[in-house]
C-alpha angles and dihedrals in degrees: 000000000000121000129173119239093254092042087053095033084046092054097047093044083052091046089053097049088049094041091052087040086055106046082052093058097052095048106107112203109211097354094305130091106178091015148073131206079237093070094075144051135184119261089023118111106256110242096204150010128282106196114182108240093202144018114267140147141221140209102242094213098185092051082042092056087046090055102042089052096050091056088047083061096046091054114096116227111241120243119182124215111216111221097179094052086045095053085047094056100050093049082048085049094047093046094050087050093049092044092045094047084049093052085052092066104034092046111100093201131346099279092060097049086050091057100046091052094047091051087052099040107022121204097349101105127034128248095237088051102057087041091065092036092063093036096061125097090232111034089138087066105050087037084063089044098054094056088048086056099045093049089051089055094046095059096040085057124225125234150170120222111225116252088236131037107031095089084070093071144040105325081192103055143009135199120250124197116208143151134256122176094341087312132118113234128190117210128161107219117177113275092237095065092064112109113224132165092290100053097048099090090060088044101064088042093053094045096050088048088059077054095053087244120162112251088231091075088062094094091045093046093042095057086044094055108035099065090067109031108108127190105268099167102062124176121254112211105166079058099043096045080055102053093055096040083047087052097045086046093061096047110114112231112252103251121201114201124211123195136215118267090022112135104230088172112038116196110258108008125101112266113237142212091264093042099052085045090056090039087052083054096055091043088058094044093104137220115344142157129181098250086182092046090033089051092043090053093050086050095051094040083060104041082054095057089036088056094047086052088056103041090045096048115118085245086062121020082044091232133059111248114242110247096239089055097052092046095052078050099049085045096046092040088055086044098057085038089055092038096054091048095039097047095037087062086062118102096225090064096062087141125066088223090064094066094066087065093064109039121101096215096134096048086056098042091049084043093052091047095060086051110041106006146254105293095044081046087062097048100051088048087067094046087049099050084050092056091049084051097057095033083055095056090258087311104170096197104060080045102056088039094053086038086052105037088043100060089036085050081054098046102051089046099115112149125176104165095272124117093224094062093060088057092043086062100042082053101052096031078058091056086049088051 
């Protein structure tokens, strides 16, 4: 083939405008190429498909939030026994006891007695108390009893929960932190067996009737007991607060995956809630083209020219083509290319099918034939059809229209100089149509 140096500049300028027309056209901003998020609306009845182009995921923040909270309920909150204050407390203990059986034998009457314990321990027990402490047959033994049961409530361990910030873990079971043979040890225990303020009082009960103790010591023992009992098992809230930040922190986000070809918006039916949140995914999804489909499409695009050089070559074709004709071909052939991108970005051609009723392939084809001739008029018809079909993202409908409407555009074209022809064949070339 021979070809002179416009004709060949004229074709690749022409390749260019319809390869960058074309990579524009595949670009998809924000996840859409012929839509908008605006065009839809929950509750409305979706008039079109959105099929997703490629695969891509999201973050589902409301299933995330589920999740996350879920796990906030399922952290314990963190209490830490003090083994220091407790051994403090039960030397305080033993040395009230030892101080108190002492007083018993020095103490020449009750009052007496009274007075030297309130010198040593001011304000803690009650007159009346210690009255009746010193006036019972066996004050040494509930004496011995108060300081068991000290020492029970000292190792169980006695708390307060705090007024805020507990409601946001685990309202079954809480963490405690103690210590077992100078080691730390972590055990969740249920919120309801710690012993705080309120529960004392059964507790003592419970605890003198394992020692075979009348009930009626409980008054006595318990005014023995309270005024040194100290709080042992605190609440740690930085710890705590640590703990439940440390374990949101590790909860995978629920990811929904959608995959390439899935309809999130189906024709006809009412979009939901899931669907417009997958349809605002794929909205924020950024900047994206189709390099295998994009690179395909320029292929094709070339072997088709490629293959047009071939066929219309004077080898060929039998004749060389003049220069004038081949430019009004490249430059039909590039219209028909930009008309089909630019009009099946349109929204009212949501169908393939609605591009064939605007394309003017019978117009170019008739067009083609006055100037070249019939035959080259046919073969430009197929090349045609084949652009539609790339322009069309490999559309088959728009093709085998153009193919169709093209030849038929050829055949009818019988003009003798008379102005009625030209409307016969308007007329018949619309039938055919």
């Amino acid at each position: 083939m021979r070809l002179r140096r416009a004709e060949v500049l004229f074709l690749l300028a022409a390749i260019a405008v319809l390869g960058i027309a074309t990579y524009f056209n595949f670009v998809e901003v924000n996840g859409f190429r012929q839509l908008s998020l605006s065009d839809f609306e929950i509750g409305k009845v979706a008039d079109r498909d959105v099929v997703v182009s490629r695969d891509f995921s999201f973050v589902d923040e409301n299933a995330t939030r589920i999740r996350r909270e879920a796990r906030q309920r399922l952290v314990t909150a963190v209490f830490r026994y003090d083994r220091d204050l407790s051994a403090a407390l039960l030397s305080s203990y033993a040395d009230f006891v030892e101080f108190v059986e002492n007083a018993f034998l020095t103490a020449s009457g009750s009052q007496q007695f009274v007075l030297e314990v309130q010198q040593q321990y001011p304000g803690m027990i009650e007159k009346k108390n210690l009255q009746a402490l010193y006036a019972s047959p066996d004050r040494a033994g509930l004496l011995n009893a108060s300081q068991n049961v000290f020492k029970q409530i000292v190792s169980e361990g006695i708390t307060t929960f705090p007024d805020e910030g507990m409601d946001r873990f685990n309202q079954a079971n809480v963490e405690i932190v103690r210590w077992r043979n100078d080691r730390s040890e972590r055990v969740e225990v249920p919120k309801e067996t710690l012993l705080t303020w309120t529960g004392l009082r059964p507790y003592i009960s419970s605890a003198l009737s394992l020692m075979k103790k009348n009930q009626s010591s409980l008054e006595l023992v318990t005014a023995l007991v309270r005024p040194f009992v100290k709080e042992n098992l605190a609440y740690q809230s930085d710890e705590s607060d640590s703990k439940l930040d440390s374990a949101v922190r590790q909860v995978n986000p629920v990811l929904v995956v959608i995959h390439k070809g899935q309809k999130i918006i189906k024709r006809g039916f009412i979009i939901t809630e899931e669907s417009y949140r997958q349809l605002e995914a794929l909205a924020s999804s950024g900047v994206y083209i189709d390099v295998r489909h994009f690179l395909g499409t320029i292929l094709c695009l070339l072997a088709l020219c490629a293959f047009s050089l071939y066929v219309f070559s004077s080898g060929v074709y039998g004749e060389t083509l003049d220069r004038m004709h081949s430019f009004i071909m490249v430059i039909a052939f590039s219209l028909v290319y930009l008309g089909v991108l630019v009009v099946s970005r349109a929204q009212v051609f949501s169908l393939s099918i609605d591009l064939a009723a605007v394309l003017p392939i019978a117009l170019i084809t008739m067009l083609v034939a006055a100037l070249v001739g019939q035959r080259g008029a046919v073969l430009f018809s197929f090349f045609l059809s084949f652009g539609v079909l790339c322009a069309s993202d490999f559309s088959v409908p728009p093709a085998l229209f153009s193919l169709f409407t093209g030849i038929s555009g050829v055949g009818v074209m019988r003009i003798t100089g008379k102005r009625i022809d030209l409307v016969k064949s308007a007329c018949f070339l619309a039938i055919l149509q």
